[in-house]
VEXDREN-2710 file (C-alpha; in Angstrom, 1 decimal):
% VEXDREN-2710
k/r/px/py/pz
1/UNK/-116.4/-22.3/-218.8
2/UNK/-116.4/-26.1/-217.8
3/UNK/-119.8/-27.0/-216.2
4/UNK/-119.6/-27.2/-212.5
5/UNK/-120.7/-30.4/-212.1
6/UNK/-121.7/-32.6/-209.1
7/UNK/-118.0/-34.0/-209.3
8/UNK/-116.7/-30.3/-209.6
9/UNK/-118.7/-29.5/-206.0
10/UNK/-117.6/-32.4/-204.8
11/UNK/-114.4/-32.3/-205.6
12/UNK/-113.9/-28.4/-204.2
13/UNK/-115.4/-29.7/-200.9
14/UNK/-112.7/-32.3/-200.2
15/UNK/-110.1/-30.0/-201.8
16/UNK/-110.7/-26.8/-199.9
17/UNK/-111.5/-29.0/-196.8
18/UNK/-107.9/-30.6/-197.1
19/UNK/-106.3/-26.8/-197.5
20/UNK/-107.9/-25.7/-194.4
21/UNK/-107.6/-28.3/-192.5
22/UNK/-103.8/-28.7/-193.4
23/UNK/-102.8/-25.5/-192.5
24/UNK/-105.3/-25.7/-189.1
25/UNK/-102.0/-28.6/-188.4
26/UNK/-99.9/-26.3/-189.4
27/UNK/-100.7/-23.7/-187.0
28/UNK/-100.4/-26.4/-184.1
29/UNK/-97.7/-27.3/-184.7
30/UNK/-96.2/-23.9/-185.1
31/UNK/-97.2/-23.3/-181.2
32/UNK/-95.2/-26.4/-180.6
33/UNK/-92.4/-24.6/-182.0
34/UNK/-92.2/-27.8/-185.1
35/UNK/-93.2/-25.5/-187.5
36/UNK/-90.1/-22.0/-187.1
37/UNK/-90.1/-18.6/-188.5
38/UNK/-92.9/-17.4/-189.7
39/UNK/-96.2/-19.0/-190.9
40/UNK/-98.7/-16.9/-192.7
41/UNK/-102.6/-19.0/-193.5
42/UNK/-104.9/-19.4/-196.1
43/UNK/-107.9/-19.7/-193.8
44/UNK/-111.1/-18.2/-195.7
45/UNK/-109.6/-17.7/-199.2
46/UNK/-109.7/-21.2/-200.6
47/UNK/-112.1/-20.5/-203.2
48/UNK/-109.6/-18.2/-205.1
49/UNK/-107.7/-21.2/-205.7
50/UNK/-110.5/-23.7/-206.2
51/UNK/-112.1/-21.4/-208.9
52/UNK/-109.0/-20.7/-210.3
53/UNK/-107.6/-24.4/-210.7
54/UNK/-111.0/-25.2/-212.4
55/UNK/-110.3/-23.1/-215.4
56/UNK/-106.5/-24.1/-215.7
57/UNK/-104.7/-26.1/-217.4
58/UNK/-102.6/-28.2/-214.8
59/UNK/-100.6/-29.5/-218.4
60/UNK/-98.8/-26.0/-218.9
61/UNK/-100.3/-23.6/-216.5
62/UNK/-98.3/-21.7/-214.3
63/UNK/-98.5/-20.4/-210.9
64/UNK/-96.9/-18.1/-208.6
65/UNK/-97.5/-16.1/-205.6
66/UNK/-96.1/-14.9/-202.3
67/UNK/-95.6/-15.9/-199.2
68/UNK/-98.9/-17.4/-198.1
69/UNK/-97.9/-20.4/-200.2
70/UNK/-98.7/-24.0/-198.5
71/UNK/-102.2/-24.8/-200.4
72/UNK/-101.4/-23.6/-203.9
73/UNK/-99.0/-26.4/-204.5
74/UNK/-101.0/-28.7/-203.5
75/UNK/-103.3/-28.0/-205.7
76/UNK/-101.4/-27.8/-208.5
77/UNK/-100.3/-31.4/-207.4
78/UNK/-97.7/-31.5/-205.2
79/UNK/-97.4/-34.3/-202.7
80/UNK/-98.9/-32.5/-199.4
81/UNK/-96.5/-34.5/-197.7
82/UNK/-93.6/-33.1/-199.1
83/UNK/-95.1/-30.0/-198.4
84/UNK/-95.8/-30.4/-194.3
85/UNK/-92.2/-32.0/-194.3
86/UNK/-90.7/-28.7/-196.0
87/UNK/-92.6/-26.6/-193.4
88/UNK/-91.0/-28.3/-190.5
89/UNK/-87.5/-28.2/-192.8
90/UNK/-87.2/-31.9/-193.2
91/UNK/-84.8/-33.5/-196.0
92/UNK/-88.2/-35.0/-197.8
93/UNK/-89.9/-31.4/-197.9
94/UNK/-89.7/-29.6/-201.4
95/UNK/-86.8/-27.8/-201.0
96/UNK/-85.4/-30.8/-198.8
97/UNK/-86.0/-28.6/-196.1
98/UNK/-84.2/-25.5/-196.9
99/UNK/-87.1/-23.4/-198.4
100/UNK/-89.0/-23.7/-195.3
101/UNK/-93.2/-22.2/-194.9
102/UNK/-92.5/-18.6/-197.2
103/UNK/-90.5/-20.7/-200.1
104/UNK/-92.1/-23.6/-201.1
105/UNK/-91.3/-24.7/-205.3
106/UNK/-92.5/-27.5/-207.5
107/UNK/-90.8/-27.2/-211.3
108/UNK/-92.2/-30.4/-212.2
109/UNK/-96.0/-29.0/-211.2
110/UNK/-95.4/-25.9/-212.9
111/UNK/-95.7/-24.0/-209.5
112/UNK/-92.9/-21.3/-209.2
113/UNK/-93.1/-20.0/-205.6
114/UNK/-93.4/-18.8/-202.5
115/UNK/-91.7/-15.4/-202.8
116/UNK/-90.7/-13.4/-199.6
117/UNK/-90.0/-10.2/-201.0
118/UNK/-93.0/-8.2/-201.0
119/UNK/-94.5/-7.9/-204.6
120/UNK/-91.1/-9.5/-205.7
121/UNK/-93.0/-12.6/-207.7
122/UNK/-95.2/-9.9/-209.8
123/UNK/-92.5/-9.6/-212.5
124/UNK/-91.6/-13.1/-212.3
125/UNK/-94.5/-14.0/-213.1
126/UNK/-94.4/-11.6/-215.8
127/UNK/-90.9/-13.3/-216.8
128/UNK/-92.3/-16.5/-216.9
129/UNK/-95.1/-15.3/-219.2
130/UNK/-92.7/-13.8/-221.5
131/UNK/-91.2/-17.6/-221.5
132/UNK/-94.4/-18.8/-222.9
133/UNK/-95.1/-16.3/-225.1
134/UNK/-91.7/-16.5/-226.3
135/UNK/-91.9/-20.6/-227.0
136/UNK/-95.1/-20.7/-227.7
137/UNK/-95.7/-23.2/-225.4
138/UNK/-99.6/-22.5/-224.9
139/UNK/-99.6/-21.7/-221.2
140/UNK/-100.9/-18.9/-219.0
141/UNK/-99.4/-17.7/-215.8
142/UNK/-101.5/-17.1/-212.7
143/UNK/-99.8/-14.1/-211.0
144/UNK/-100.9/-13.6/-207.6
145/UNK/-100.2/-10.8/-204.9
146/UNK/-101.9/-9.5/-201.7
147/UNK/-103.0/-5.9/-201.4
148/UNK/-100.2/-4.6/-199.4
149/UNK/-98.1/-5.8/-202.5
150/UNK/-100.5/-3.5/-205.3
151/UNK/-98.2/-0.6/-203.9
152/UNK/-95.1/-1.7/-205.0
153/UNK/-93.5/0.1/-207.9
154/UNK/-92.5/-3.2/-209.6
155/UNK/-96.4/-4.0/-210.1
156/UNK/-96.5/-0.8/-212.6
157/UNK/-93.4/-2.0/-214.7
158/UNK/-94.7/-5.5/-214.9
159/UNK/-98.4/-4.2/-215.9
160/UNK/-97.0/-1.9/-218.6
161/UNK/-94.3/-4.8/-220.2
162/UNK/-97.6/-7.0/-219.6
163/UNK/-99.5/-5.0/-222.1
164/UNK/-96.7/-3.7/-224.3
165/UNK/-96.1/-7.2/-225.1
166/UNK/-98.9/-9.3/-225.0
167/UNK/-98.2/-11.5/-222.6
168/UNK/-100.3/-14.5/-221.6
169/UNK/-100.4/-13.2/-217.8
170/UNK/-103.6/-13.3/-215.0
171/UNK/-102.6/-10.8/-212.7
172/UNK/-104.8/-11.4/-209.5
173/UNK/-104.6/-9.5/-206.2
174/UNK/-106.0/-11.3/-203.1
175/UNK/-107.7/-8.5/-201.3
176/UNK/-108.4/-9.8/-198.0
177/UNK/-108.7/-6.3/-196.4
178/UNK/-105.6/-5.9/-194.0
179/UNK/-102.5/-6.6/-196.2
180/UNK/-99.8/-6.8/-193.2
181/UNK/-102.4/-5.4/-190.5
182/UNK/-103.4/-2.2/-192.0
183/UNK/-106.9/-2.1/-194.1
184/UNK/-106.7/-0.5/-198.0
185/UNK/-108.7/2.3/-196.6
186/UNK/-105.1/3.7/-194.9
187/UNK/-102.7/3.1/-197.4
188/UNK/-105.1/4.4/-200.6
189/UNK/-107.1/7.5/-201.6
190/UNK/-109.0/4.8/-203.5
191/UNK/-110.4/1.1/-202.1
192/UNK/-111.0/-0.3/-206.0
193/UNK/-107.9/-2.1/-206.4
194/UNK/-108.8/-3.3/-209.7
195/UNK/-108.7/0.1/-210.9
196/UNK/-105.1/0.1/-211.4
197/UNK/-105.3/-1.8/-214.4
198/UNK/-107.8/0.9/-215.9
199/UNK/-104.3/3.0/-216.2
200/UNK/-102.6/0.3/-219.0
201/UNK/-105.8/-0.5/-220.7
202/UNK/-106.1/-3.4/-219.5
203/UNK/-109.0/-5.6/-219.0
204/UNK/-109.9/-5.8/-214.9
205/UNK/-112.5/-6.1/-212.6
206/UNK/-113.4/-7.1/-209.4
207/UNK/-114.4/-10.7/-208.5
208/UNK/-116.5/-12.3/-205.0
209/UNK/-113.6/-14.4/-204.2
210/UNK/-115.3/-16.1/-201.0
211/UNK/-117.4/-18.3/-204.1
212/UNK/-115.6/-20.6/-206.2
213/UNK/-118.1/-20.8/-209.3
214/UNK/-117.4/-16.6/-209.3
215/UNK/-113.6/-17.2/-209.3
216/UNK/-113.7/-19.5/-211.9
217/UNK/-116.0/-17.8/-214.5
218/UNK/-113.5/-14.7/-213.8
219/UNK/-110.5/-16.7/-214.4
220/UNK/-111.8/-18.9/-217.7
221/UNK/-112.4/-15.5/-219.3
222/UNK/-108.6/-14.1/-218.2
223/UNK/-107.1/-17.3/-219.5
224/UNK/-109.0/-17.8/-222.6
225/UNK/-108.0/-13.8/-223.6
226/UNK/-104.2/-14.9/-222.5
227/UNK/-104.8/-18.0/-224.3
228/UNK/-105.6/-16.3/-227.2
229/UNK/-102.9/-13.9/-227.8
230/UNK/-104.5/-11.0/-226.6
231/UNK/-102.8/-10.1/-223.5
232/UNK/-102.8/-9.7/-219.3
233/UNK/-105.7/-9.4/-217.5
234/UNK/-106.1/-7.9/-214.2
235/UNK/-108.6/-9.4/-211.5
236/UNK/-109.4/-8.0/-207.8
237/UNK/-110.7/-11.2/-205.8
238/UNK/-112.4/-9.8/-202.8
239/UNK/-111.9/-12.3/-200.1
240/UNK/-110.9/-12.5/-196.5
241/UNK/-108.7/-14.2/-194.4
242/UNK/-110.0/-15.8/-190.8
243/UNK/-106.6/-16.0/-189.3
244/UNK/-103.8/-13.2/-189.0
245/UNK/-101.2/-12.1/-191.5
246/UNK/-99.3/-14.1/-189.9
247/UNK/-99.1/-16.7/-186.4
248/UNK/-97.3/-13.6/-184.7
249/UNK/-99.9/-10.9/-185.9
250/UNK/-102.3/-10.4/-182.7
251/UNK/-105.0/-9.2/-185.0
252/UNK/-105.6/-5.6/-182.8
253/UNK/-106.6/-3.9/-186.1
254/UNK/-110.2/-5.5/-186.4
255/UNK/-113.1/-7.3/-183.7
256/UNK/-113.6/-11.0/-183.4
257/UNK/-117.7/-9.7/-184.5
258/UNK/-115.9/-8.7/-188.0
259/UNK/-114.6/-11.9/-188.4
260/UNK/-117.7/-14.0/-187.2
261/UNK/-119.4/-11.7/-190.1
262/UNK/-117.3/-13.1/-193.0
263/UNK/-117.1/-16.5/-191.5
264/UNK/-121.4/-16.7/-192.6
265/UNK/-119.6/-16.8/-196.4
266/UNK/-117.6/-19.1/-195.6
267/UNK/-116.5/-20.4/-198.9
268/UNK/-116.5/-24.4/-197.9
269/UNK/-119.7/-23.6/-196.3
270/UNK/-121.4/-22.1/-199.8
271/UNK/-119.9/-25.4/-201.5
272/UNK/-121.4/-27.7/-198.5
273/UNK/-124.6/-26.3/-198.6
274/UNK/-125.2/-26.3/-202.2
275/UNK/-124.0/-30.2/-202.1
276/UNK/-126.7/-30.5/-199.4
277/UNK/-129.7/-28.6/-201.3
278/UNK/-128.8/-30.5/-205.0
279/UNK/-128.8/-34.2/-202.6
280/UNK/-125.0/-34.2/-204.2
281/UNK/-124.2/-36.1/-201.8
282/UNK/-125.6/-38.1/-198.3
283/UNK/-125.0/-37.2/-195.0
284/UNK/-123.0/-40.4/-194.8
285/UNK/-120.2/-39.4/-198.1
286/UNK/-119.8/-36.2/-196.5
287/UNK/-119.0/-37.7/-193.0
288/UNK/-116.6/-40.0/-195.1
289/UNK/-115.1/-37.2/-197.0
290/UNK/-114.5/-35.3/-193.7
291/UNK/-112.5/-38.3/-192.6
292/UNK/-110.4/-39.1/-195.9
293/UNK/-109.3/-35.6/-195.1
294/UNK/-108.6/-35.9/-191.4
295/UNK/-106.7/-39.4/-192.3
296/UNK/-104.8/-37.5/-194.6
297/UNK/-103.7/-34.8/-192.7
298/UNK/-102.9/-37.0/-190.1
299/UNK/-100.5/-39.2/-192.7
300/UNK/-98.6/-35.5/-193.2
301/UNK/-97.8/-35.0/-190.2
302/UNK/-97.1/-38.2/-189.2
303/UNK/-94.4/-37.9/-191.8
304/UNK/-92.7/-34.8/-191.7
305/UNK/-92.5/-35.5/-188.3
306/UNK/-90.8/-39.0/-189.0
307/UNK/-88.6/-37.8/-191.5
308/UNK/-85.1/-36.2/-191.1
309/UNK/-83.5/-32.9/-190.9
310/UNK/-80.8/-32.8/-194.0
311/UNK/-77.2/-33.5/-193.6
312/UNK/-74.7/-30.5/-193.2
313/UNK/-73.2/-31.6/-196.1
314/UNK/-76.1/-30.3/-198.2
315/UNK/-75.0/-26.9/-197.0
316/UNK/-72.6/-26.5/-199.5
317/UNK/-74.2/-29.5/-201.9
318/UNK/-76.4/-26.4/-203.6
319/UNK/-74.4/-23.5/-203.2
320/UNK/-70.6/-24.2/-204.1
321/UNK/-69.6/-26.5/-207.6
322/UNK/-66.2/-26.2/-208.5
323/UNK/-64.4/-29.3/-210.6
324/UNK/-60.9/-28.7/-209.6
325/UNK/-61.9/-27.9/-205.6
326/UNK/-61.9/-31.7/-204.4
327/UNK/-62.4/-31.3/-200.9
328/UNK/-66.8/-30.4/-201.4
329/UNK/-68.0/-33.3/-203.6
330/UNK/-71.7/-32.7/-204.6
331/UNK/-74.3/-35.1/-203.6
332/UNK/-77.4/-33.6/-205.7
END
């Protein structure tokens, strides 16, 4: 694995300090009704993606997921700009506004979605594996999914192509304990998640998910295996989320004590304090990390709120192309 360095800590500070913070905006400005639909938060599992982006290749990795989609990008390199301004469905957003919080797509930063169907993006991922595998382009696709999503039927087709064929393919499930509202407990007779990969033969096991240097040892292994020519990998990151499945879930399924319990692994708080025991940093860089991110945030915002909502004519601009129908000239 790469060392984790005083940069690395560093760096997974301000990173996973920007995530939460972001999406802590987001949430506001959902309750001012700038933010529509639904809005579903990262809050707690940032260290899935820090650990994971450690051990990827930003070059030709891939990534996909569901709908709990704003951070990933970001990571991966997205302007967070264009990503606020495609959460409040503004012409400079991603999608120019039309993919909105559950859709957001970078092709040019390798990071394939935002998928609302449930378990819909876990033979995608597959797919986009196959692509790799199939131009021997080098790169590994990080397939994630949430618990709820383990019980789709489309997870046991993808793990089975997966293995027949080799492909370069990290299937990770985000267990964060509730899926939609309901705890694994109630919709398995077993709470092992990882398990399911025990069926194809394929190499799986669960990881602490709330601490970054755990993710990413997990993750190097996956992708060096994928890397190598030897096939998916299955991984159960064990993590938790602080806010509901969604800004409409009222949470009735578990006590505020539960969630003061996880928030003591806090997974920026591990990174903090281990910046604070090594002297990585003074009290004075982490005060002016705190406010690079807060600036930055605040630039987002300020942004997709300033830009504006797309033109009618883009309606038809990305769904209708026909050379001898003059009257719908495309613009894109």
């Amino acid at each position: 694995m790469k060392e984790v360095t005083k940069e690395v800590y560093l760096k997974w500070y301000e990173d996973m300090l920007l995530w939460r913070k972001f999406e802590d905006k987001l949430a506001a400005l959902y309750i001012q009704q700038k933010v529509r639909g639904f809005l579903h938060l990262y809050n707690g599992q940032e260290a899935v993606l820090a650990g994971a982006l450690h051990a990827m290749d930003l070059t030709k990795d891939k990534m996909i997921t569901a709908y709990r989609n704003h951070v990933q990008p970001i990571g991966m390199g997205v302007d967070p700009r264009a990503v606020m301004a495609e959460l409040l469905g503004k012409v400079t957003g991603t999608s120019k506004g039309m993919g909105g919080s559950m859709h957001i797509f970078s092709k040019e930063h390798r990071f394939y979605g935002g998928h609302g169907i449930v378990g819909g993006q876990i033979p995608v991922g597959a797919g986009l594996a196959f692509a790799d595998k199939y131009f021997e382009t080098g790169g590994v696709t990080m397939t994630y999914f949430g618990d709820g999503a383990a019980r789709q039927g489309s997870l046991h087709e993808a793990f089975n192509m997966a293995m027949l064929w080799k492909l370069p393919v990290v299937f990770i499930v985000e267990n964060n304990g509730y899926a939609m509202g309901t705890s694994v407990e109630r919709t398995a007779n077993h709470t092992d998640i990882w398990k399911l990969g025990l069926g194809y033969e394929m190499p799986c096991g669960p990881v602490d998910g709330m601490n970054p240097v755990k993710v990413a040892e997990a993750m190097t292994e996956a992708i060096e295996r994928a890397r190598r020519g030897d096939g998916p990998t299955f991984l159960e990151m064990k993590t938790y989320r602080y806010r509901g499945h969604s800004m409409s879930d009222a949470q009735l399924y578990r006590s505020k004590e539960e969630i003061e319990e996880y928030k003591k692994i806090d997974p920026i708080t591990q990174v903090l304090d281990v910046i604070k025991d090594q002297k990585y940093a003074t009290n004075e860089e982490i005060e002016a990390i705190d406010q690079r991110v807060k600036d930055l945030v605040e630039e987002c915002a300020k942004f997709a709120e300033e830009s504006p909502y797309p033109e009618i004519q883009q309606l038809y601009d990305v769904v209708y192309e026909q050379e001898d129908y003059p009257f719908l000239p495309h613009k894109l």
